[in-house]
RODO-2510 file (C-alpha; in nm, 4 decimals, decimal comma):
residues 194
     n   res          X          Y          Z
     1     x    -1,9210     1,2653     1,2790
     2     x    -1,8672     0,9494     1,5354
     3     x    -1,9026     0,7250     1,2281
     4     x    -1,5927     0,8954     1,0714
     5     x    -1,3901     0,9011     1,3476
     6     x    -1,4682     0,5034     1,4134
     7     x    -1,4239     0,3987     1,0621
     8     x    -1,1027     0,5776     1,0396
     9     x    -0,9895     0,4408     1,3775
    10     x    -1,0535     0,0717     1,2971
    11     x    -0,9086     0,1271     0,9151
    12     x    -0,6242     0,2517     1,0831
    13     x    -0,6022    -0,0704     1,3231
    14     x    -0,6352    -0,2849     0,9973
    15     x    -0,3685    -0,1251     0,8458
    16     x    -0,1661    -0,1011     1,1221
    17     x    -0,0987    -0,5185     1,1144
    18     x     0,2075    -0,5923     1,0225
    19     x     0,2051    -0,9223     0,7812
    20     x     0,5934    -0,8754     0,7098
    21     x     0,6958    -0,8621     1,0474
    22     x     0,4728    -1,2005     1,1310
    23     x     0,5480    -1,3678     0,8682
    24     x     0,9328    -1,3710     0,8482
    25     x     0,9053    -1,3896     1,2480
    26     x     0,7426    -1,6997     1,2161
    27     x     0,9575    -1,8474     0,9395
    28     x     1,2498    -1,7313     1,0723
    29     x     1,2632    -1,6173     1,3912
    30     x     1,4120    -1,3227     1,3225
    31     x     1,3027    -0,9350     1,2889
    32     x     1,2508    -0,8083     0,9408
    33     x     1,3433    -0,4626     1,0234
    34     x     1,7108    -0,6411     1,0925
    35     x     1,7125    -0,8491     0,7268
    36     x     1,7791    -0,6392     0,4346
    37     x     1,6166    -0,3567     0,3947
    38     x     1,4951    -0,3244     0,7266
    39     x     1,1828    -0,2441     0,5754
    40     x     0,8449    -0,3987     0,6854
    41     x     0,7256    -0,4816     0,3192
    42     x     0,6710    -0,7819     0,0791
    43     x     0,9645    -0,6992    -0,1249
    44     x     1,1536    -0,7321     0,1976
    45     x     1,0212    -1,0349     0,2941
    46     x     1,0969    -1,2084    -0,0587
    47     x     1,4461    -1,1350     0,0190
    48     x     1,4013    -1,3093     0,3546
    49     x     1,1714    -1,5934     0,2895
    50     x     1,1030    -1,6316    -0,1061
    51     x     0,8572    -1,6202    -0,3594
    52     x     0,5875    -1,8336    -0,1737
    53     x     0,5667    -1,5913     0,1609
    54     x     0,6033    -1,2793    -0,0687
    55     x     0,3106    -1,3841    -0,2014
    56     x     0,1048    -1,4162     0,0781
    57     x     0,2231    -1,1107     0,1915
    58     x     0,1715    -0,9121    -0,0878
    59     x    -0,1862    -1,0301    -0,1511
    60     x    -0,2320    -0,9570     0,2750
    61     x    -0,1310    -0,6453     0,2549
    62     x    -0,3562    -0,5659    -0,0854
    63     x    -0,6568    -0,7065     0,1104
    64     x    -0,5780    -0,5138     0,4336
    65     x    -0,6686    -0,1639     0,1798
    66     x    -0,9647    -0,3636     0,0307
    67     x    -1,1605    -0,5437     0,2574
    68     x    -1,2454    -0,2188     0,4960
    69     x    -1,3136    -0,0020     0,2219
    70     x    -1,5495    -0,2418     0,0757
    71     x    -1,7187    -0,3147     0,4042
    72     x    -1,7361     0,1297     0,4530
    73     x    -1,9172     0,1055     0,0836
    74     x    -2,1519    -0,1619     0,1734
    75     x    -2,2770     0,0086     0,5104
    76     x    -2,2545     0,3827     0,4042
    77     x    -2,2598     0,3073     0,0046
    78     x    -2,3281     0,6961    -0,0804
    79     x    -2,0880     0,8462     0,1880
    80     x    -1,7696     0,9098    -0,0804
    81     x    -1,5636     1,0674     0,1716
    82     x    -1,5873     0,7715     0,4355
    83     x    -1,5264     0,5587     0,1757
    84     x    -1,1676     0,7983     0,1530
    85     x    -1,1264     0,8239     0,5371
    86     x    -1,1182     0,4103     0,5556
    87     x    -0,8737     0,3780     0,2703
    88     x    -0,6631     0,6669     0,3524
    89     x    -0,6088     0,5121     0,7276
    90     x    -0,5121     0,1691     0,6061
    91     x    -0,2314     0,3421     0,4674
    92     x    -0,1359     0,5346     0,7212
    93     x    -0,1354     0,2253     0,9493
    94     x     0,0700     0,0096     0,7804
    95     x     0,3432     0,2761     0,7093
    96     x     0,2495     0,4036     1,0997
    97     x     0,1628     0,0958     1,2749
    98     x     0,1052     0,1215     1,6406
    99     x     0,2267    -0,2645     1,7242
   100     x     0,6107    -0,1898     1,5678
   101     x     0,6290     0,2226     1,7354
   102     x     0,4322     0,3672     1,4337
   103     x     0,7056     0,2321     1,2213
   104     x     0,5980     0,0417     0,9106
   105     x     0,6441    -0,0100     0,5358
   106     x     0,5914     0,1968     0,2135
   107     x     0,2040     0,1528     0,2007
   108     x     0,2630     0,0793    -0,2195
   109     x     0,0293    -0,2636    -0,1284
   110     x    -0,1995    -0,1250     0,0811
   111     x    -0,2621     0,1636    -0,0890
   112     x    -0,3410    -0,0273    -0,4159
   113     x    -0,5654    -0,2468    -0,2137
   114     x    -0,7867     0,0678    -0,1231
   115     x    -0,8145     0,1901    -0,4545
   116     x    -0,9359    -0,1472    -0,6118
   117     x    -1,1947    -0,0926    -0,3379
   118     x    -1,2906     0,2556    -0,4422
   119     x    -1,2254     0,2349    -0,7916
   120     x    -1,2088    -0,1795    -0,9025
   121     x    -1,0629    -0,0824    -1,3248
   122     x    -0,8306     0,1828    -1,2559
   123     x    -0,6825    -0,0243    -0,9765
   124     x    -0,6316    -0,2865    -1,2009
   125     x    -0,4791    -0,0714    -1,4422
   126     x    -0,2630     0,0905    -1,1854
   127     x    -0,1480    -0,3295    -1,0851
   128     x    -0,1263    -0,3692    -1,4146
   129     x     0,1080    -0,0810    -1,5012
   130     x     0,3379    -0,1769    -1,1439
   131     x     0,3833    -0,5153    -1,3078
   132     x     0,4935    -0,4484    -1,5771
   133     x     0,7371    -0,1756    -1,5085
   134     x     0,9084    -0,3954    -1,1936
   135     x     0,8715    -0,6732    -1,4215
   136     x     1,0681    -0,4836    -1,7115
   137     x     1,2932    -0,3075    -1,4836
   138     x     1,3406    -0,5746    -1,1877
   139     x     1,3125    -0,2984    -0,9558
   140     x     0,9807    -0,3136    -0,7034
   141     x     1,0393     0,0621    -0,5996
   142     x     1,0129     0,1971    -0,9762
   143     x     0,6691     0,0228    -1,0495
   144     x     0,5399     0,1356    -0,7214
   145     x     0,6825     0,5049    -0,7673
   146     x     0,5195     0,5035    -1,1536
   147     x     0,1707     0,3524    -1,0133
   148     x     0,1894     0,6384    -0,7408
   149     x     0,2344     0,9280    -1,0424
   150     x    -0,0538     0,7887    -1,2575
   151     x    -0,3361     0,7262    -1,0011
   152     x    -0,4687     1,0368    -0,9595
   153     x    -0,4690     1,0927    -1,3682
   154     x    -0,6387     0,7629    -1,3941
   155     x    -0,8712     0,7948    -1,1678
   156     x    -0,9686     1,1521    -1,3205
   157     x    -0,9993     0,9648    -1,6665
   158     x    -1,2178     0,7438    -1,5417
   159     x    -1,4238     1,0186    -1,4322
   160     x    -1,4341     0,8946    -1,0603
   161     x    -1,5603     1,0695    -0,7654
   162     x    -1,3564     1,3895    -0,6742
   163     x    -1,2974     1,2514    -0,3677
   164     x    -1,1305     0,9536    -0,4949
   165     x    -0,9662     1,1513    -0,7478
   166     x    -0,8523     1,3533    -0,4389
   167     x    -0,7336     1,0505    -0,2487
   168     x    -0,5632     0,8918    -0,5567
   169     x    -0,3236     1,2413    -0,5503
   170     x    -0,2632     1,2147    -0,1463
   171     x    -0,1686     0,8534    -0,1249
   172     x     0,0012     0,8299    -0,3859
   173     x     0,2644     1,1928    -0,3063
   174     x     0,2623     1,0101     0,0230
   175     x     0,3814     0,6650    -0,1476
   176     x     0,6578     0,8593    -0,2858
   177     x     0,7563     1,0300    -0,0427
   178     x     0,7865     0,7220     0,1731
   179     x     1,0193     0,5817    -0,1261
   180     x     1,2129     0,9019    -0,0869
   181     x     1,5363     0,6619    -0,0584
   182     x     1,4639     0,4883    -0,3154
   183     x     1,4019     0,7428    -0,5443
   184     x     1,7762     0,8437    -0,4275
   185     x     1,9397     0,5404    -0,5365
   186     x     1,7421     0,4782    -0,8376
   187     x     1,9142     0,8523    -0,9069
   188     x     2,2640     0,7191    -0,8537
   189     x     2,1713     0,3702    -1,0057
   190     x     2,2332     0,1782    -0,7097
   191     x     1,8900     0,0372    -0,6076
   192     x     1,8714    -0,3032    -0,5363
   193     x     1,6746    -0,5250    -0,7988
   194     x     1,4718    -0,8579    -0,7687
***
């Protein structure tokens, strides 16, 4: 039981760093919860910075879901549901983070970055497929939102374990939800595109 409740701690402390708000501090001087948005994200911080720190955000936040939930299968590689517990809490922290008042961004990053740890191909698919549609549509929100819908479906076609299958449906309702405005204006057509 202490294992779970340290892995989940320090996967929340991962997660909880927030590379927007660093970033666009240090290029700017300014608070990314004021540009914008106001949303601690790397869509925000394109709109901010540019392309370059985007980037580097993006790929941050991606790794800050990855790298614990690799490290959780390499020490515990048969323990499914730690495994879960570490990528669930990245997610949490970076929408939750304790160093901006458990404020945060939408997780869409983050929680991508845990399932290419659980799950490498269906990740990929699930980038893949958030590409494309933001790429198509210009709107970041929409190929997050459709990424969020499929997971769990991929994840089941893949024949993964329940618990990931499980996780896949919890993150990514909790994605959504945390686009809940979005999902507003893209209703009224007023969303802003990149």
């Amino acid at each position: 039981m202490l294992v779970y409740l340290i892995a989940a701690l320090l996967g929340y402390l991962i997660g909880s760093f927030p590379t927007a708000y660093f970033v666009v501090k240090k290029l700017t001087g300014q608070d990314i919860r004021q540009i914008g948005s106001g949303n601690v994200g790397a869509t925000n911080v394109k709109r901010a910075c540019g392309t370059k720190p985007f980037i580097f955000v993006l790929v941050a936040d991606l790794l800050k879901g990855t790298i614990p939930v690799l490290l959780s299968k390499a020490f515990f590689p048969d323990l499914f549901l730690l495994h879960v517990i570490v990528a669930m809490t990245t997610v949490i922290g970076h929408s939750k983070s304790i160093f901006l008042g458990f404020a945060g961004g939408k997780s869409a990053a983050t929680g991508l970055g845990g399932m290419l740890g659980l799950a490498p191909i269906p990740a990929v698919i699930l980038g893949l497929t958030a590409y494309v549609v933001t790429k198509t549509s210009r709107l970041m929100s929409l190929g997050s939102i459709t990424a969020s819908v499929l997971t769990p479906f991929i994840l089941f076609w893949f024949k993964c374990p329940l618990e990931y299958i499980i996780y896949g449906a919890v993150t990514g309702a909790y994605v959504i939800f945390l686009h809940k405005a979005n999902i507003q204006r893209l209703l009224k057509g007023t969303e802003n595109r990149i």
